[in-house]
Structure formats: structure tokens, C-alpha cells
BAPATOR-373665 format. One record per residue (C-alpha): x, y, z. Coordinates in steps of 0.02 Angstrom, whole numbers, plus 50000, padded with zeros to 5 digits. Example, Ala and Ser with C-alpha at 12.3 -4.5 7.8 and 13.67 -1.06 7.14 Angstrom:
506154977550390/506844994750357/
END
This chain:
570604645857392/569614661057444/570544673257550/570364673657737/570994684357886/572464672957965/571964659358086/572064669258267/573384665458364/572804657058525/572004642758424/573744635758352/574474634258549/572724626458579/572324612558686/570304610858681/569094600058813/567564597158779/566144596458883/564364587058907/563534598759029/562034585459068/563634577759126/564844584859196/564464593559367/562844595959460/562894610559568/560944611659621/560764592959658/559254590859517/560214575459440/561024587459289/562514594159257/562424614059248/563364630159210/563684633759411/564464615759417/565604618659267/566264634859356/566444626959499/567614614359424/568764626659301/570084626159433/570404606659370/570524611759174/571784626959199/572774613559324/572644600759185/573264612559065/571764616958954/571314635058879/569844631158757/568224623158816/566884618758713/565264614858780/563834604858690/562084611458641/561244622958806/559894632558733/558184629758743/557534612958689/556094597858728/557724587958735/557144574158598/559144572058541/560054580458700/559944596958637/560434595558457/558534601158437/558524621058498/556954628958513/557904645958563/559494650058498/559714665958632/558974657758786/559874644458885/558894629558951/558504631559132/559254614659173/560734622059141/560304639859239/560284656159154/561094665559036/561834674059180/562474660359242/563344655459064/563974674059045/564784670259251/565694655459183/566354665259029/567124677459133/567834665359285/568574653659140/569314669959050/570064673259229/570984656159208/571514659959019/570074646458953/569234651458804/567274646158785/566414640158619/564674636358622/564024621958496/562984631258331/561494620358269/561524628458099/560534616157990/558924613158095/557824615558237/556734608958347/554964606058292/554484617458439/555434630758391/554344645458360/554684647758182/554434627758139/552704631258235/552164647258134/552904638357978/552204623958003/550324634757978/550824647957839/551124641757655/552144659157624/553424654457747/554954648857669/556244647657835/556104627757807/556014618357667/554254610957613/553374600457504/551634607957462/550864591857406/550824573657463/552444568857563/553804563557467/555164551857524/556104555657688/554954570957712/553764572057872/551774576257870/551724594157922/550824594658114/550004611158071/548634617657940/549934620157811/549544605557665/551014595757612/552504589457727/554044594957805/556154587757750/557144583557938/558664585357935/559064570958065/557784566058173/556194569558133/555824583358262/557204590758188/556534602058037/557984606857906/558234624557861/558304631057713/560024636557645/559084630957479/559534618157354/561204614757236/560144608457099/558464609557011/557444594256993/555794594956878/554764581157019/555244594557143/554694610957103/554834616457296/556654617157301/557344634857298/558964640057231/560294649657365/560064664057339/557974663057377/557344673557514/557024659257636/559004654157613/559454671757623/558454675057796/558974659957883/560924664557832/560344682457906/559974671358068/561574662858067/562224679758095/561184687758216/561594671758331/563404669958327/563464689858335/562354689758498/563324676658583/565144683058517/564774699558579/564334692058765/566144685558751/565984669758689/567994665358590/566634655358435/565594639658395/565884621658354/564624621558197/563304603258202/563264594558038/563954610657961/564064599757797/562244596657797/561644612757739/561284617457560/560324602257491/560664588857334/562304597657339/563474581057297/565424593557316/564674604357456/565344615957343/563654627457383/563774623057553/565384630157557/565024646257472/563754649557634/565314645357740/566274656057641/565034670557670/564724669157831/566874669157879/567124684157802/565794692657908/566484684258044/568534689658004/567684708257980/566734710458146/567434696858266/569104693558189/569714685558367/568414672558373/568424654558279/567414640858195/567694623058205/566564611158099/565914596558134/566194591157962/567474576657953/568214582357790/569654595857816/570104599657650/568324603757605/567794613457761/569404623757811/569644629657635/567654635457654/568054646257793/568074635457962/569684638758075/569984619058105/568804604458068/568914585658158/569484568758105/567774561358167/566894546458143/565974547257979/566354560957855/567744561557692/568304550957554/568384535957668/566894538157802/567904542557967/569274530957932/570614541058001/570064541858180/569214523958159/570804517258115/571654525658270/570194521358408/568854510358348/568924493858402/567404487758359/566584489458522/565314503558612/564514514458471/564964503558300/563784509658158/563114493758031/564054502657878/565714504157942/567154496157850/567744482857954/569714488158008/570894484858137/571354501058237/573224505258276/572864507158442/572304485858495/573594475258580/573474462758461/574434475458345/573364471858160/573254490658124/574334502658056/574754521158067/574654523557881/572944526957848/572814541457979/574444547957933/574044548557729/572384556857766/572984568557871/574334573157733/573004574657625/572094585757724/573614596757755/574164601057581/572134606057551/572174615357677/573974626257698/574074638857828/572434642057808/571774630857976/572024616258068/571494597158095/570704592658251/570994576358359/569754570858472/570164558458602/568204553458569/566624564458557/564874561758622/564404552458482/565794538658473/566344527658595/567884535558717/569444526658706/569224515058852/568014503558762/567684485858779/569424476058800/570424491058785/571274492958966/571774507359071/573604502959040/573394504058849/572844524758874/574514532758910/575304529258732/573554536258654/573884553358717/575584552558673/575184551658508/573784563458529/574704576958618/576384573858516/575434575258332/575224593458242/573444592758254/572214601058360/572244590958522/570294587558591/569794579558735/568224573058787/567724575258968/568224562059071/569604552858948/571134561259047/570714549659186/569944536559085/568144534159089/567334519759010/566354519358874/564724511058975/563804498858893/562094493458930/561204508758962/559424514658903/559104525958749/559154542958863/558664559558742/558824550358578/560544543558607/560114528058506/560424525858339/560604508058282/560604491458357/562584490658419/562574510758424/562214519658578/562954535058646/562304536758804/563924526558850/564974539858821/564134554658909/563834546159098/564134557059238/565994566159275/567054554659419/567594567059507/567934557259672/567234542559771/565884551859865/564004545759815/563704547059606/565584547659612/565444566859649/564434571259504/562644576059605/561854574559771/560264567759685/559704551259722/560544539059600/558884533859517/558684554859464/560384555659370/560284561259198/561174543559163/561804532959284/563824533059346/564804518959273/564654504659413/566274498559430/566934497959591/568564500959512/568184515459413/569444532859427/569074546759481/569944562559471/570294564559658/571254547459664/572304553259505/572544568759563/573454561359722/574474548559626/575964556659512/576054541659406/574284539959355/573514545359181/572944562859231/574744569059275/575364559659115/573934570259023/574584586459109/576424584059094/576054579958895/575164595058877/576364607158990/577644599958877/576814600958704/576474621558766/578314621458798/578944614358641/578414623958492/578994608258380/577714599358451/576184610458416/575414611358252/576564620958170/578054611858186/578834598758061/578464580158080/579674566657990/578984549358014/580214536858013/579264521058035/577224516158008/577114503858107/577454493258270/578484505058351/577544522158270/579164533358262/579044549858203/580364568358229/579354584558265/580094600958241/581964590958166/582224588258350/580964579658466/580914558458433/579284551958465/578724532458499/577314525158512/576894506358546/575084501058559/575364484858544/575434470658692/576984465058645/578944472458619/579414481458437/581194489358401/581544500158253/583564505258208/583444523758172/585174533358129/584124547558235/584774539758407/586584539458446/587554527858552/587244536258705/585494539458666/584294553858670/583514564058832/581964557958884/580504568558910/579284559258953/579564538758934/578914525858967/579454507458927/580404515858777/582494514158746/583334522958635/585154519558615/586454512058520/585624515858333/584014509458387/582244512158505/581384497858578/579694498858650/578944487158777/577084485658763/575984499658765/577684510058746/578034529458723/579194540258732/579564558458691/581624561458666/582544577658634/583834571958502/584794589658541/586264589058693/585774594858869/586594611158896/587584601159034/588534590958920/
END
């Protein structure tokens, strides 16, 4: 494993949040969220606890997949404001100890972007990566007077770079090795980028599809040398800052350089299946080639613990002090844990877990009071993409009270970026805030108490005693941990607990006494196994 400057310190006490900005707070009444709106709501993440925020795609773009498609990497879009107005939320959220990232589209552009556009008409121009004849399979007829046809790298208005090839093919005499001038220039541009917004005080970048890279390259291995590069340039001239991929696979991407790297959805030996098998449910976005699997976290209590647990072993021993894991309550491109018949009550024990595990904690906007994954809604900026898998239910407008559009915009309703989920019932912040017992102040006690428990973070020990129905697990030799996800009571005898039983944290439905812990449905509890200092 190549040899990197140690992991800065803020990230291991980390606690991130990420944010939708179409979504999240509209301060100029236009229907979308904005920079002026997320400022104007930092107060609620340093209340709730949070000191990293990373915000989704806001430069420049026609908007044809919600910003994943930048046609300027050093310009914000004007929906959003200006870059004065991102470099005035920087500097308020640094005022409340919250760290910003901004979200890197390393692998593509937009088709607008001005060098697709003078690409796109000069046959010298090697920035993309071009067949000069015909158009092969899964490559796109070039729009300009350039002969031949253009590789996407997702949609098709989204032209791959070229970070060059793995592997020669004789039927493809375009590819280019690594080490070609086009691959060497656009690497050149990764720099110039992060180095512009770094040096405006930005704390790093969650990388897009930062596997997808170097092409016909089966290990990533040559995707990970460009990694590699580009982390020590980063530990040489902004050592404080961080990269988090968007990669799925830890124990490739964190050895390549990347600070952390999610569980997600798709990605590793087994396709996502550590965070499916913690969330999915089969409902809200559920792509065609998933494995069918029973979550842990269902009432009817089918899953299991075990495959999360032995890939996140896995990932660990790849990866040794060199990063972390990430665990995101959801993303913007998976359903959020309220989905389908999963019920408010059945959210509590999730962040338990979440918040109790030594991983990276992430949540999505919205999930610390709840939100619904909304089904229903119309493909909005390409957030389709298969017949049971739209996003667009995960990124509907903030609930921030139970004013019109729920607090999220003045706009008429029919001008929202995507409508606010309809349910009369639906929570808002403002109603959880007032009520001590609801799932925001179980969110910010967990995370108040994770900061204040070192054997709780990522660096501390975990011992699990039990996969299954309870989930019991020790962090740091000293802190008892239960989970029940399940509808129904599960007991466990543990010589951990004592007669008397440990001090409860934060419980609920969970004894532990007399040799054993019993959980009542949707059960957790965090226990100190040490003796008060009273007795």
C-alpha cells in the first residue's frame, strides 16, 4: 500500500450531512433551493450536532442529470447564486465549526461544456475519448464536424474524459494508454479544480463515479494509480483537506488514496450488498439486477447483520489506518430509509446502529426527522433510471415546518423544483424540534454522545456478540450496544451484563440485567458496562 500523509484529524470525530441544494432551502422564492437558504439554515446542523456538510453538484450545468453534467467546473449555477454567495456560506458554516465539501465530477462533462463543444469539431483534440470512424457500441454520433463518435460515460450528454485506457485492443486503435497527453491534461485539470476551490476554503470533494475513470481497466488497478497521483499532490499542498469516493469498494479506493469511501448501493465484490442488506427493502429506487435479500432492518426480521458486518471487516483489514468506511443513512440516488412499509417508529434503532458503528456516519438531508421516500413523482432532471427506479423520491423539498411547501419556498406549489411529500402527516423539523422525544433529539443526543465517547467513533474497538435478532455488539471494551429491528421481542444472555445491569445511555425498549438483554420491537439501547462514579 502506497504511502500517504495520515488521515487529518477532524474527519475521524466526523459526523457528515449531506445536502441536495435544489432541495433544501429556497431563500429567493424561485421554487429552488440555494446557497443563501443553506446559510440561513446552518444554525439547525451545528444544533443537530453536525461539522461536515457535503453538498451535491452546483456548478454550471443545462441540468440534464441534476447537475452531475457541469459545463463549468469554477462557476456556480445561478440557481444556486454566486460564487460569492458559496464562498459566504463557507465562512458562516466555518463560524459554526462545519466543514464544506463540494461534489467533484471527475469522469465527464456536460456535452455543453466548452471543451466537449471545441472537441466535438477538432480531430487533434484528445480531452475525450473518440472513435474516428463509424460509431462503435455504446459510443454517441459526435454533434459537431468532427467524423466518428463520442464514449458517455453515463448519460449520453455526459461525454467521458479521457484518463486513457488499461488495455490495448487491435478493433480499437483510438484508445490511448495513461500516460497519453489527453490523459495527462485532463489529470492536469483535476488539479487546477480542486486547487481553485481548496484554496477558497473549501475542507475537499466527494469524488462522482471516481471508479469510472481509466477505461477496460477490469482491477481499477490504473484507475487507482491516477488516485494515487493525484493524493499525493493533494497531502503536499492541501494536506488538511479530504477525499471521499463515491466508489462502493473501500479496500480498493482508500488504499488508492481517498480519505473514506461509502457502503453504497452498487459497487464491490457483491454489488452494494452491505448497505442493501441494512436498508433496502425492496421498495422506492430498486434496480432490475439486484440480488433479491431481506434487509436487517424489516419488522418481519428475515435479514441478518452478517453480511454488512463481514464486508465491513473485509474492508477494514484492506484498508488499516489508512481511511475510513462511510455510512449513509441513504443518498440521492437510493431510496431514504422511510420507504414503503417501513414506519416512523422503525427509524430510531437505524441510527442507533448508524451512530453507534465505527464507520463514517452520513446523513442525508431530511432522514433525522424522517422524510419519506415519495413515490409517484415525474422523471425531474434525469432522475429516472429504470422502470421501479426513480430518485426524484428521495430529493423532495426540506420540511422545515408546516407553513405553505412545508417551509421550503414561497413559490407557488406548481414552481417547486419537485413537489413536498403530501401527507398531511408528514414531520417537519419545527414539530421535532419542540417535542424531546421525537427522532431529531434522538439523532442529536446519539451524535452528542458518539462525540463524547471516543469508543464509539471509528477508532474504537467493536466485539460483536450476537448477529442477529437482538444485534449486540461492545465498542471501545466498554459501551453495550442493541439493536432490534424487528416487530417483535428478542433476548440474548450475554456474561457482559451483570445482575444489576448496565447504565443506560440512551434506551429504548431495551433491558439488560440478570445475564441477559431483551429488546422489545424496534429496540436499542446504548449501556456503559463500567460503574457510575456514584457507586
Amino acid at each position: 500500500m502506497t504511502s500517504f500523509r495520515p488521515v487529518p484529524a477532524w474527519l475521524s470525530d466526523a459526523v457528515f450531512y449531506q445536502i441536495y441544494p435544489q432541495s433544501f432551502a429556497d431563500s429567493d422564492g424561485d421554487g429552488i433551493g440555494d446557497f443563501a437558504g443553506i446559510t440561513r439554515h446552518l444554525d439547525h446542523l451545528a444544533w443537530l450536532g453536525v461539522d461536515a456538510v457535503w453538498i451535491n453538484p452546483c456548478f454550471v450545468s443545462p441540468f440534464r442529470d441534476a447537475g452531475y453534467d457541469v459545463a463549468d467546473h469554477f462557476s456556480v449555477a445561478p440557481r444556486y447564486g454566486t460564487n460569492d454567495d458559496l464562498a459566504a456560506l463557507v465562512e458562516e458554516a466555518g463560524r459554526r465549526g462545519i466543514r464544506v465539501l463540494l461534489d467533484l465530477v471527475a469522469g465527464h462533462t456536460s456535452d455543453r461544456h466548452p471543451w466537449f463543444t471545441a472537441s466535438a469539431d477538432d480531430p487533434d483534440d484528445h480531452r475525450y475519448i473518440w472513435a474516428p470512424e463509424g460509431r462503435p457500441d455504446g459510443f454517441v454520433r459526435s454533434p459537431g464536424s468532427r467524423p466518428g463518435a463520442y464514449l458517455p460515460n453515463f448519460f449520453d450528454s455526459q461525454p467521458a474524459l479521457n484518463f486513457g485506457y488499461a488495455r490495448e485492443h487491435p478493433d480499437e486503435p483510438w484508445r490511448q494508454p495513461v500516460d497519453a497527453e489527453g490523459p495527462r491534461a485532463n489529470r492536469a485539470a483535476l488539479r487546477a479544480i480542486m486547487d481553485h476551490w481548496l484554496r477558497l476554503g473549501l475542507a475537499g470533494f466527494r469524488v462522482d463515479m471516481a471508479h469510472s475513470l481509466v477505461k477496460d481497466d477490469p482491477d481499477r488497478r490504473a484507475t487507482a494509480t491516477v488516485w494515487t497521483e493525484l493524493r499525493g499532490w493533494l497531502d503536499t499542498t492541501h494536506p488538511d483537506a479530504v477525499l471521499l469516493s463515491e466508489w462502493g469498494d473501500p479496500a480498493v479506493s482508500v488504499p488508492a488514496g481517498f480519505h473514506a469511501d461509502f457502503f453504497l448501493q452498487f459497487g464491490g465484490p457483491t454489488n452494494g450488498g452491505p448497505l442493501r442488506s441494512l436498508w433496502n427493502n425492496g421498495e422506492g429506487t430498486a434496480a432490475e439486477g439486484w440480488d433479491p435479500l431481506d434487509c436487517f432492518f424489516d419488522p418481519g426480521g428475515k435479514g441478518s447483520p452478517r453480511p454488512f458486518v463481514e464486508a465491513w471487516l473485509a474492508a477494514r483489514a484492506a484498508i488499516g489506518g489508512a481511511g475510513h468506511v462511510a455510512l449513509p443513512t441513504s443518498n440521492h440516488d437510493f431510496s431514504r430509509l422511510n420507504c414503503g412499509p417501513r414506519t416512523a417508529e422503525q427509524l430510531p434503532a437505524a441510527f442507533a446502529f448508524q451512530l453507534t458503528w465505527p464507520t463514517l456516519p452520513a446523513i442525508y438531508y431530511g432522514d433525522e426527522i424522517g422524510m419519506r421516500y415519495v413515490p409517484g413523482l415525474p422523471d425531474t432532471e434525469g432522475s429516472v433510471l429504470g422502470p421501479r427506479y426513480n430518485r426524484a423520491g428521495s430529493r423532495t423539498p426540506m420540511q422545515w415546518d408546516d407553513g405553505p411547501n412545508a417551509g421550503f419556498s414561497t413559490a407557488r406549489a406548481d414552481r417547486l423544483y419537485l413537489p413536498v411529500d403530501p401527507d398531511p402527516h408528514r414531520p417537519t423539523v419545527a414539530a421535532q424540534r419542540a417535542d424531546e422525544t421525537s427522532l431529531l433529539h434522538l439523532v442529536r443526543r446519539l451524535i452528542a454522545l458518539r462525540r463524547a465517547t471516543p469508543g464509539l467513533g471509528p477508532e474504537g474497538s467493536v466485539e460483536v456478540l450476537h448477529h442477529g435478532y437482538p444485534f449486540v455488539y461492545v465498542r471501545g471494551g466498554r459501551h453495550l450496544v442493541v439493536i432490534n429491528p424487528r416487530s417483535t421481542p428478542a433476548a440474548f444472555p450475554t456474561g457482559v451484563v451483570g445482575e444489576a445491569g448496565p447504565r443506560a445511555l440512551e434506551a429504548r425498549g431495551v433491558v439488560a440485567e440478570h445475564g441477559v438483554v431483551t429488546a422489545h420491537g424496534f429496540g436499542y439501547g446504548v449501556f456503559d458496562l463500567e460503574p457510575s462514579p456514584a457507586s
